[in-house]
N, C-alpha and C positions, 0 to 999 in steps of 0.2 A: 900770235897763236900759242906761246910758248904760256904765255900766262895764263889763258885758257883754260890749257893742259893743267896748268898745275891749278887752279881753281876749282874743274872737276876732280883731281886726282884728290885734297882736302876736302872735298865733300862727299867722296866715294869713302874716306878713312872714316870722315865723319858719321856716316849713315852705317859703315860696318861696325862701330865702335859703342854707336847708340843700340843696333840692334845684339849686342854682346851685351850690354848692362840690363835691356829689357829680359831678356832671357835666361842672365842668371837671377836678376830679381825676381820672375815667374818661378826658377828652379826652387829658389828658397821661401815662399809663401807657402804657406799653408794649403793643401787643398779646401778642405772646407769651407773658409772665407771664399774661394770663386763659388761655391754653389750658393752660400749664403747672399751672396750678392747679386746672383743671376746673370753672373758676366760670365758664359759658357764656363766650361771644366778645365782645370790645371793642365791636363795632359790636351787639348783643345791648345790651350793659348802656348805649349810649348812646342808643337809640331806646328803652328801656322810662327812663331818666332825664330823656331831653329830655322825652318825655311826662308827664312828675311834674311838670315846671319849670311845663310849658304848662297842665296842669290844674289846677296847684296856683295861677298867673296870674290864669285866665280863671273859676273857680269858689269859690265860697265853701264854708267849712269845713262847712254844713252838711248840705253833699252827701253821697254816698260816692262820687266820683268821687277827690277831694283825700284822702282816707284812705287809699284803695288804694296812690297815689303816694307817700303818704307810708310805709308798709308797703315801700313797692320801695325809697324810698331809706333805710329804716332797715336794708334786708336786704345792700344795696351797703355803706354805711357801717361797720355791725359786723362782717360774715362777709366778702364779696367784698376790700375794701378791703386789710383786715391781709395776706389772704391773699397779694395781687398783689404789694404792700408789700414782703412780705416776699419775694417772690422778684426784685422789681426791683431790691434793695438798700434802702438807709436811706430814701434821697429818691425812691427811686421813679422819676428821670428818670437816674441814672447806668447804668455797667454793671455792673454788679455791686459785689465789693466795694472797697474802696480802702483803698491801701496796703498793704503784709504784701507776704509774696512767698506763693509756692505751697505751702508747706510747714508754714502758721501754721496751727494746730488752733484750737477755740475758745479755748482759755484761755493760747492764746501759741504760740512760735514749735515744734517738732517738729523735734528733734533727733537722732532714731533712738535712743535710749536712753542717750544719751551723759551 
C-alpha cells in the first residue's frame, strides 16, 4: 500500500507542478495572440488554470475535482499553447519575428525572381 501512496503522492506533485508552468506560461503570453487564435481570452485561460493549480493543491487525486484540472491543463498545454506560440513568435514574449527584413519568405530571402 505504502508504494501506492507514494505513486499518487508523485503524481499529485506531478499534476500541481504541470499546472504551475501552464499558468505562468498563460501569465506571460501576450493577450492578443489568444484572440488571434481563437483559443478563448487570456484572462479565460488564467482563471480556469489558476483553478487547476488550486484544486490540483488543496484535493487529492482521488477526487474528480484534480481530473477535471488536469483535462484543462492538458487542453492549454497541447492545443492552446502551440497555438499562441506560434503566433507570439519563437519565445512567445518577443514580437514577432527576428531578424530577416520584410521581404524573407520562409525558405530565405525574396528576390522578385531575380
Amino acid at each position: 500500500m505504502q508504494g501506492f501512496a507514494g505513486f499518487m503522492w508523485l503524481l499529485s506533485t506531478a499534476l500541481t507542478a504541470l499546472s504551475l508552468f501552464a499558468l505562468v506560461d498563460a501569465a506571460f503570453r501576450r493577450e492578443d495572440a489568444f484572440r488571434a487564435t481563437d483559443k478563448q481570452t487570456k484572462p479565460f485561460w488564467l482563471i480556469i488554470l489558476g483553478i487547476a493549480l488550486l484544486v490540483s493543491v488543496l484535493f487529492s487525486l482521488l477526487s474528480f475535482l484534480p481530473i477535471i484540472g488536469a483535462v484543462a491543463v492538458i487542453v492549454y498545454i497541447v492545443d492552446v499553447r502551440p497555438a499562441v506560440r506560434q503566433i507570439s513568435g519563437r519565445g512567445g514574449r518577443g514580437g514577432g519575428r527576428r531578424g530577416g527584413s520584410s521581404s524573407d519568405g520562409p525558405y530565405g530571402p525574396y528576390n522578385g525572381g531575380r
